[in-house]
N, CA, C and O atoms as CSV, one atom per row, in Angstrom:
chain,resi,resn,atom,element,x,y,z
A,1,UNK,N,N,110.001,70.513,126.915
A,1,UNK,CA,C,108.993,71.189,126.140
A,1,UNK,C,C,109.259,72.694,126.089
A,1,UNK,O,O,109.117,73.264,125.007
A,2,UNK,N,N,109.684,73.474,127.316
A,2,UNK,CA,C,110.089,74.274,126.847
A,2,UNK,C,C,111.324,75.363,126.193
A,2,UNK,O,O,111.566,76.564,126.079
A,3,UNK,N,N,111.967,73.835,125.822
A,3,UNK,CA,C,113.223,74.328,125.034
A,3,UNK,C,C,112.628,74.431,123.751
A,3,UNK,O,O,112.654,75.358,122.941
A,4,UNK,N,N,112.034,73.208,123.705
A,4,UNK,CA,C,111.237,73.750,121.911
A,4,UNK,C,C,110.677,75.071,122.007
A,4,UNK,O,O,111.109,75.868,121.174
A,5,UNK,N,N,109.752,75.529,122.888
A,5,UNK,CA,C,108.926,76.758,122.301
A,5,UNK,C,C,109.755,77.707,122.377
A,5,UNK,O,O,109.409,78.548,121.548
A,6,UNK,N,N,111.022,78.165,123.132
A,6,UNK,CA,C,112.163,79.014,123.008
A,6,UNK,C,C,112.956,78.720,121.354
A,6,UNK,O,O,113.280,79.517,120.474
A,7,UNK,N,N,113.033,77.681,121.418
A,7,UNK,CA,C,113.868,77.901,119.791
A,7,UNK,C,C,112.696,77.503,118.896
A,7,UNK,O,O,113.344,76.981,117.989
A,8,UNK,N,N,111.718,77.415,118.610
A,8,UNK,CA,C,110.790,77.783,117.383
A,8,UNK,C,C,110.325,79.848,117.836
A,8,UNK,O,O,110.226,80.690,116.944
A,9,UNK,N,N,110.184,80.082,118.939
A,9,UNK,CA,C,109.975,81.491,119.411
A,9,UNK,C,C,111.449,81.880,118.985
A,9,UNK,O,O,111.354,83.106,118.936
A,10,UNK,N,N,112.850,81.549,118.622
A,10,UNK,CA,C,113.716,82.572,118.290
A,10,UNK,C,C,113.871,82.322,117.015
A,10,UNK,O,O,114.277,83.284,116.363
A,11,UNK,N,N,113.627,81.071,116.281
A,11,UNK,CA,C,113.431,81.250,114.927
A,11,UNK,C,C,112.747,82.094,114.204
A,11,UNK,O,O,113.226,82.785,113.304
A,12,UNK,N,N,111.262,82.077,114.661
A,12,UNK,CA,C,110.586,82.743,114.346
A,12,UNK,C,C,111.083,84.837,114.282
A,12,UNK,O,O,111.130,85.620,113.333
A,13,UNK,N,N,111.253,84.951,115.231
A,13,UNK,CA,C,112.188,86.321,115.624
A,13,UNK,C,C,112.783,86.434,114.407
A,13,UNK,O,O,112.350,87.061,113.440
A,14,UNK,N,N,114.090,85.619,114.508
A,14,UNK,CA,C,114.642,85.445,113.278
A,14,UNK,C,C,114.433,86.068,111.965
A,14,UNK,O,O,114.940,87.023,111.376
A,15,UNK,N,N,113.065,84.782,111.573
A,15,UNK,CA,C,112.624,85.014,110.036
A,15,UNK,C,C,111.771,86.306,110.340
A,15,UNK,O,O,111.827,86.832,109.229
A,16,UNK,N,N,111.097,87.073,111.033
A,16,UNK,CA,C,110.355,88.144,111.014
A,16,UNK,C,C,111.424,89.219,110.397
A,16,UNK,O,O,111.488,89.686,109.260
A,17,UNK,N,N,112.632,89.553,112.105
A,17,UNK,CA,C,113.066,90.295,111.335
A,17,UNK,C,C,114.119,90.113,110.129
A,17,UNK,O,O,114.590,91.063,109.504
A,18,UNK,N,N,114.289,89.345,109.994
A,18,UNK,CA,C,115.320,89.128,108.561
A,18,UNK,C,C,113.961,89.980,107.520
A,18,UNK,O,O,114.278,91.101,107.121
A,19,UNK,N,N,112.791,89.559,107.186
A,19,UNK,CA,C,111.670,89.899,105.839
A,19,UNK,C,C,111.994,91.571,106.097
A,19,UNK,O,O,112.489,92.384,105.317
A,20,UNK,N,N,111.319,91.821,108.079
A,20,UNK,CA,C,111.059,93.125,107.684
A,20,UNK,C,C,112.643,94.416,107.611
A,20,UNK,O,O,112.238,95.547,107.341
A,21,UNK,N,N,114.025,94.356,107.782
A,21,UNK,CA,C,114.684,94.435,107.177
A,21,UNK,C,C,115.050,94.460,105.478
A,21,UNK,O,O,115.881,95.159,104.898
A,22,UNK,N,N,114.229,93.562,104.987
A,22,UNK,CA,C,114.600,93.148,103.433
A,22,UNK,C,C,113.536,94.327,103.070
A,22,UNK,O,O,113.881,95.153,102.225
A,23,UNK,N,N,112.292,94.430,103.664
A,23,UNK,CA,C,111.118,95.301,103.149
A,23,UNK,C,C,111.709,96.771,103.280
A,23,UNK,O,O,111.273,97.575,102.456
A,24,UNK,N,N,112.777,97.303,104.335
A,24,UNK,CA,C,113.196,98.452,104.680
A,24,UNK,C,C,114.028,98.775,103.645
A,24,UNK,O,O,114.062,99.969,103.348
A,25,UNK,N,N,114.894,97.810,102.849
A,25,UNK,CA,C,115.785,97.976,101.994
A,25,UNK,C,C,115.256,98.745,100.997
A,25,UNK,O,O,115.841,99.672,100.436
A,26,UNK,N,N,114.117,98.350,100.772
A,26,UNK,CA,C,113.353,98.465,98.894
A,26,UNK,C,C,112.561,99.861,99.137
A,26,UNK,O,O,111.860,100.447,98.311
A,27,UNK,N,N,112.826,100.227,100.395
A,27,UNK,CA,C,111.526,101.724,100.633
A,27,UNK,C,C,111.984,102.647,99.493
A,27,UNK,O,O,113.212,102.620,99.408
A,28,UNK,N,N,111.472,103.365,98.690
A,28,UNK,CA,C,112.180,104.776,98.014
A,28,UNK,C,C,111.346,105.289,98.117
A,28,UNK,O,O,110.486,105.160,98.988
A,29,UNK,N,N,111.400,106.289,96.908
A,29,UNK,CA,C,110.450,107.190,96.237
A,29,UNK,C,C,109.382,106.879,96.048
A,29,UNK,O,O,108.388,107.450,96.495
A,30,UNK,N,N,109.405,105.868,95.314
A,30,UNK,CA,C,107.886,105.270,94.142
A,30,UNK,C,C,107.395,103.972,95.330
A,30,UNK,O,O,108.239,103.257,95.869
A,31,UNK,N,N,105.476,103.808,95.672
A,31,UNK,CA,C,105.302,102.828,95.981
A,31,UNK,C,C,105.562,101.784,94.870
A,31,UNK,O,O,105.982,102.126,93.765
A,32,UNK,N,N,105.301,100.505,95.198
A,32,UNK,CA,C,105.259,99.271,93.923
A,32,UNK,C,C,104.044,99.908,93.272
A,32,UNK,O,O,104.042,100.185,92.073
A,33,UNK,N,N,102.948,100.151,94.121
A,33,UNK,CA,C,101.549,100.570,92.871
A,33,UNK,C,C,101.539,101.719,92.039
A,33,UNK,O,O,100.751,101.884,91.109
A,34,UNK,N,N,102.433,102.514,92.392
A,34,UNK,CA,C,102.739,104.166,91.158
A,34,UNK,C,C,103.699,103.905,90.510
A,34,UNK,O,O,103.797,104.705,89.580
A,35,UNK,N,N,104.842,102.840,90.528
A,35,UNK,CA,C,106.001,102.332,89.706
A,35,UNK,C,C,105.065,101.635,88.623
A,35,UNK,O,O,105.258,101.690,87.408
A,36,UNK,N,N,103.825,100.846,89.374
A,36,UNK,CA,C,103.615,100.215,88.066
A,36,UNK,C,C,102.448,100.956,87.135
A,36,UNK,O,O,102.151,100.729,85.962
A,37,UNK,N,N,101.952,101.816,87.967
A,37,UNK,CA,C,100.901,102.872,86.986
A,37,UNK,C,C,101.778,103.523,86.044
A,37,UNK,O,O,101.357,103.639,84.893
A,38,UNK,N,N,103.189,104.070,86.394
A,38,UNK,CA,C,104.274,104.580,85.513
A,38,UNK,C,C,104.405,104.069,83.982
A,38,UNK,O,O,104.235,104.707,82.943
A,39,UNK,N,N,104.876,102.273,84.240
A,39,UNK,CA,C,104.954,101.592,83.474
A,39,UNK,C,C,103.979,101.117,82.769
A,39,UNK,O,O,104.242,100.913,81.583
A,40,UNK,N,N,102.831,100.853,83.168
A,40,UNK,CA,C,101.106,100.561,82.358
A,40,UNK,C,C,101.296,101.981,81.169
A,40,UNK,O,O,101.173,101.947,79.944
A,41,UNK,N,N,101.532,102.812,81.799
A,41,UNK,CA,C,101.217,104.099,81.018
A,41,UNK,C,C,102.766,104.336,79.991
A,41,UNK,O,O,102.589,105.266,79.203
A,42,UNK,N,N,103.730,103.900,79.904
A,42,UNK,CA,C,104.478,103.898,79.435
A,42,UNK,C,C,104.441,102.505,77.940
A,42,UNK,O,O,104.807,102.588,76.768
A,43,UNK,N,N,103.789,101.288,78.782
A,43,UNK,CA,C,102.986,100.829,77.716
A,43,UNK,C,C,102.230,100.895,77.075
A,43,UNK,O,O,102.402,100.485,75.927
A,44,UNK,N,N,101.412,101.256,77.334
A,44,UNK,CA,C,100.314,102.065,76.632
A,44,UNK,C,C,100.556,102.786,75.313
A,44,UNK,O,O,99.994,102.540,74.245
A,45,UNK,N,N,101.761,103.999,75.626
A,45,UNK,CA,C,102.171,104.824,74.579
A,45,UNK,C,C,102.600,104.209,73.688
A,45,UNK,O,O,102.382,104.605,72.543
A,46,UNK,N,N,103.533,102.757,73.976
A,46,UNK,CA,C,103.832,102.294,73.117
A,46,UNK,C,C,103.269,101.133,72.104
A,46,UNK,O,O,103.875,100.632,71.156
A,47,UNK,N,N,101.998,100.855,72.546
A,47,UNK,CA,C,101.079,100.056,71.555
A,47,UNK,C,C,100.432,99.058,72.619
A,47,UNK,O,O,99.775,98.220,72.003
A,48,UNK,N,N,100.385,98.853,73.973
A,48,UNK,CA,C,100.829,97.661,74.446
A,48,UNK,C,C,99.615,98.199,75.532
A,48,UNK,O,O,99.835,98.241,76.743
A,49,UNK,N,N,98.089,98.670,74.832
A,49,UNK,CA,C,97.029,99.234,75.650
A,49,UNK,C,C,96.612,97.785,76.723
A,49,UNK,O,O,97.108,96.658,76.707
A,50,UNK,N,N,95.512,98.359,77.611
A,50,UNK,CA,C,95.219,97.659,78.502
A,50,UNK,C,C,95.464,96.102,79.093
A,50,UNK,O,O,94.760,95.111,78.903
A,51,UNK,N,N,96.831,96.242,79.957
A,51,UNK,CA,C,97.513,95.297,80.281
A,51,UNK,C,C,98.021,96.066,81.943
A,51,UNK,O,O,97.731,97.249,82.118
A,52,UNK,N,N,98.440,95.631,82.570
A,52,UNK,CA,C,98.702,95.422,83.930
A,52,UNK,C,C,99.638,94.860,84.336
A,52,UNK,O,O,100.028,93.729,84.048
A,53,UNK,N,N,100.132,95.714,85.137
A,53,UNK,CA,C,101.791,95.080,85.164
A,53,UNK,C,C,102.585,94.777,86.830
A,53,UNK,O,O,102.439,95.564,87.765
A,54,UNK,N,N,103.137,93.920,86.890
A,54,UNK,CA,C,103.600,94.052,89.118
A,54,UNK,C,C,104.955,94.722,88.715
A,54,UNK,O,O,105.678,94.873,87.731
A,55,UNK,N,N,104.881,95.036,90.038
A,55,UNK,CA,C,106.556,95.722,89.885
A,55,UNK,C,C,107.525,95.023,91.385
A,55,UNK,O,O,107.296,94.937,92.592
A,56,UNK,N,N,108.214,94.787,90.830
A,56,UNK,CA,C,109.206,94.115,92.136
A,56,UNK,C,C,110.650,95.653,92.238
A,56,UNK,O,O,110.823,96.606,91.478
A,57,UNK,N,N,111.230,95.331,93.221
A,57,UNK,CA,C,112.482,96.286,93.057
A,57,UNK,C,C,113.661,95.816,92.967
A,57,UNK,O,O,113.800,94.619,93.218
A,58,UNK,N,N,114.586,96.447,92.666
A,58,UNK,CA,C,115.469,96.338,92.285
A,58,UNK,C,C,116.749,96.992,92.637
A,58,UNK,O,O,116.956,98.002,91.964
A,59,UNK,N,N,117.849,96.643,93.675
A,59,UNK,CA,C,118.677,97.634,93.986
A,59,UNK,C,C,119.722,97.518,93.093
A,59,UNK,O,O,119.909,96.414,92.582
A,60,UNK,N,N,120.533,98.564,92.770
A,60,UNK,CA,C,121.771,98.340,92.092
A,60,UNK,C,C,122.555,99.236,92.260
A,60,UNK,O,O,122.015,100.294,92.584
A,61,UNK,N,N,124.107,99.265,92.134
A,61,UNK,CA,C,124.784,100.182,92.663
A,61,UNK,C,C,124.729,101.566,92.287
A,61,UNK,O,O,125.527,102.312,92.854
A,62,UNK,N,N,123.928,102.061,91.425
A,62,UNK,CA,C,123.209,103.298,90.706
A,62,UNK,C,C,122.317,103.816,91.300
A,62,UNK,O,O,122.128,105.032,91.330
A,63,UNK,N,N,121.532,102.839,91.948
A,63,UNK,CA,C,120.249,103.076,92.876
A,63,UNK,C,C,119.267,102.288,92.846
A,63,UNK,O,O,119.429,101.126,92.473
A,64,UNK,N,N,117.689,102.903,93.348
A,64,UNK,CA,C,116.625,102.079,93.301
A,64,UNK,C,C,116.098,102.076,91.900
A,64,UNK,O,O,116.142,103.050,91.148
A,65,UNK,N,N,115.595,100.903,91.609
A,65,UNK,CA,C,114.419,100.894,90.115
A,65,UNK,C,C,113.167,99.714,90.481
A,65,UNK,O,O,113.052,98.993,91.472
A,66,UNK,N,N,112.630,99.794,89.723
A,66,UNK,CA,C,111.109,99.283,89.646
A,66,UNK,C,C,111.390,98.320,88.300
A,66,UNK,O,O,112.061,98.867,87.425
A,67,UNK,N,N,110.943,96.922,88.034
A,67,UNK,CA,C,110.778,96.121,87.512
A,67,UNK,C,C,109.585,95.630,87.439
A,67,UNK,O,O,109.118,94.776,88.194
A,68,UNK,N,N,108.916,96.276,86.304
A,68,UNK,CA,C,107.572,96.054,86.146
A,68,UNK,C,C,107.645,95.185,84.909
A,68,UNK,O,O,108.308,95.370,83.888
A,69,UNK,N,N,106.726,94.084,85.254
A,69,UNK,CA,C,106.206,93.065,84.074
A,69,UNK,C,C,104.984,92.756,83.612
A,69,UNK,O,O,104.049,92.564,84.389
A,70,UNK,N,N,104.893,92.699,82.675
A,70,UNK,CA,C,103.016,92.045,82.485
A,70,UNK,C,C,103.309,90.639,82.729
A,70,UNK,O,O,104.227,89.948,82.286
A,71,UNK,N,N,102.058,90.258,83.760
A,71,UNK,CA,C,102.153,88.757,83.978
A,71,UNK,C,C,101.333,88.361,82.751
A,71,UNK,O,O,100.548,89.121,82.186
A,72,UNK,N,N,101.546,87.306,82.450
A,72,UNK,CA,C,100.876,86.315,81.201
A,72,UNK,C,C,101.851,85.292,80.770
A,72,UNK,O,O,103.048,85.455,81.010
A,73,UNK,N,N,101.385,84.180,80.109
A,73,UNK,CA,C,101.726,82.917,79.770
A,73,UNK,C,C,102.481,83.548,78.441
A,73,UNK,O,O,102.012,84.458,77.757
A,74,UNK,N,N,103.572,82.973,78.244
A,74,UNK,CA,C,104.171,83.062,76.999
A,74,UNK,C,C,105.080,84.450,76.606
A,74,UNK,O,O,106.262,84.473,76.265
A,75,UNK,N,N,104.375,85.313,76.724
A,75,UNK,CA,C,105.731,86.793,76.661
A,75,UNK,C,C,104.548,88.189,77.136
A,75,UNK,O,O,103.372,88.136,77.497
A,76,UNK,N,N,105.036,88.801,77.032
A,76,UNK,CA,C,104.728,90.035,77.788
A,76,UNK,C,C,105.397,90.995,77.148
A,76,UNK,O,O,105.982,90.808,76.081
A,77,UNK,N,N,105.330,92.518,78.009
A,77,UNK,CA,C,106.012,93.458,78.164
A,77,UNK,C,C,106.568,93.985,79.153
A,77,UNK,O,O,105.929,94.137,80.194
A,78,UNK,N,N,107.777,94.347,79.054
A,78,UNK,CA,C,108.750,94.969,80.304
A,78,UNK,C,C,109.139,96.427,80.128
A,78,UNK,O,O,109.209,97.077,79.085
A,79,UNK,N,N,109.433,96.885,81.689
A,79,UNK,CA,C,109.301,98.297,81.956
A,79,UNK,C,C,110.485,98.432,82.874
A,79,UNK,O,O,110.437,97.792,83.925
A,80,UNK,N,N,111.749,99.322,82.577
A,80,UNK,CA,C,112.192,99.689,84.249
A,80,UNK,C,C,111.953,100.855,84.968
A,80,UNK,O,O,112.648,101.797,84.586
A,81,UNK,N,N,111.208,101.092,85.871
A,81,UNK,CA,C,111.166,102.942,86.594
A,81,UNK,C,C,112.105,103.076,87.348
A,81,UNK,O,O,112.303,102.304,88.287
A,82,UNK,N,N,112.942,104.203,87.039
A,82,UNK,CA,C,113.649,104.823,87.909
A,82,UNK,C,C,112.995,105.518,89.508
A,82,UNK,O,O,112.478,106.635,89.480
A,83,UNK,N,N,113.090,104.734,90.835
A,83,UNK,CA,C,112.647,105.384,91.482
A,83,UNK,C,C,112.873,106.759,91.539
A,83,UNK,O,O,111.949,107.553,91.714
A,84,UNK,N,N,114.304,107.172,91.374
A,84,UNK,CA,C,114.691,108.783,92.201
A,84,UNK,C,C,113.975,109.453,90.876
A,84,UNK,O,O,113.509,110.525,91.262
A,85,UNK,N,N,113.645,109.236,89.234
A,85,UNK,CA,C,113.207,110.199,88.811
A,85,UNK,C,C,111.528,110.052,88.591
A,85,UNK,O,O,110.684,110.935,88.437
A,86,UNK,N,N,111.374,108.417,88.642
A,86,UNK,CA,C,109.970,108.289,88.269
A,86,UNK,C,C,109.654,108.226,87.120
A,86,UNK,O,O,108.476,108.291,86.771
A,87,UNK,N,N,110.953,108.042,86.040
A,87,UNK,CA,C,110.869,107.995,84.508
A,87,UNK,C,C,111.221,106.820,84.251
A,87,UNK,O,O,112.174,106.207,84.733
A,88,UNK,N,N,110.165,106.333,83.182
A,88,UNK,CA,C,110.280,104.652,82.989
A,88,UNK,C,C,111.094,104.872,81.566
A,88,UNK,O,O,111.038,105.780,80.737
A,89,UNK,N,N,111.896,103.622,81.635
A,89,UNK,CA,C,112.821,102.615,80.719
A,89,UNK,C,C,111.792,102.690,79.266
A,89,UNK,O,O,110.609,103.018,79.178
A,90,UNK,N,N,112.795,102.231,78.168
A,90,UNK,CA,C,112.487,101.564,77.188
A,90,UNK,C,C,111.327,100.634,77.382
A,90,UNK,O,O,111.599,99.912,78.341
A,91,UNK,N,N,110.298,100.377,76.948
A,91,UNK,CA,C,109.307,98.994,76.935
A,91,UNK,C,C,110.238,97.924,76.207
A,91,UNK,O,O,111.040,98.088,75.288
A,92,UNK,N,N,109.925,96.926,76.817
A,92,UNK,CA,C,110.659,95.848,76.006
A,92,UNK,C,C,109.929,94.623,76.452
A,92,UNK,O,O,109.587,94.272,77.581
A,93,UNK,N,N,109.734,93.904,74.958
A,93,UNK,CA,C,109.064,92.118,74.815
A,93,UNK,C,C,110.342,91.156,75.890
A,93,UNK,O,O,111.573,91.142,75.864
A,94,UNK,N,N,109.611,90.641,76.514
A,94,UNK,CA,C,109.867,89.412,76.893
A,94,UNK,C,C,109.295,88.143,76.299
A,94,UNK,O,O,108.148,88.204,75.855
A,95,UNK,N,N,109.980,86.960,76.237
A,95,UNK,CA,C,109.293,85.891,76.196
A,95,UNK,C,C,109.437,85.255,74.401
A,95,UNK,O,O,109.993,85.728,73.410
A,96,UNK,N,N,108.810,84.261,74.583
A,96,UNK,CA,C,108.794,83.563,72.536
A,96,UNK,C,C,108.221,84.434,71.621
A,96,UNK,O,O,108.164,84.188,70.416
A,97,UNK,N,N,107.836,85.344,72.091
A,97,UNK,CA,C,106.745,86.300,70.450
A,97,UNK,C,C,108.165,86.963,69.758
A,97,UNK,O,O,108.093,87.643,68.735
């Protein structure tokens, strides 16, 4: 019995720190919630008023960005923020419309 609680206790270890590592990766500039106020407001300008958007990140060999989407069934609008400047991307449709 207590070989199990040693290897579910080092798994566990494990998967903790493996997430909080992955969470250290994505730290920048911009939280996720001002990447996506960036992008709301970047939609906005462009016709695409009161909608709400998540932002996931994004590393790439250029740097950090923000991938903001409007959630909804069928298509949306997309945003990328540059963390280091805080200046959002082109808006662009996703989806069948």
């Amino acid at each position: 019995m207590l070989r199990v609680k040693v290897r579910i206790a080092a798994i566990l270890g494990r998967l903790i720190s493996r997430s909080t590592r992955r969470e250290a990766a994505f730290q920048g500039r911009l939280s996720p919630e001002r990447a996506a106020e960036i992008a709301v407001a970047a939609a906005a300008e462009a016709g695409f008023p009161d909608t709400i958007g998540v932002a996931s990140p994004i590393r790439t060999e250029s740097g950090l960005f923000w991938d903001v989407c409007q959630l909804s069934r069928g298509s949306g609008w997309r945003v990328v923020v540059d963390d280091a400047t805080g200046q959002p991307g082109a808006v662009g449709r996703w989806g069948l419309r």
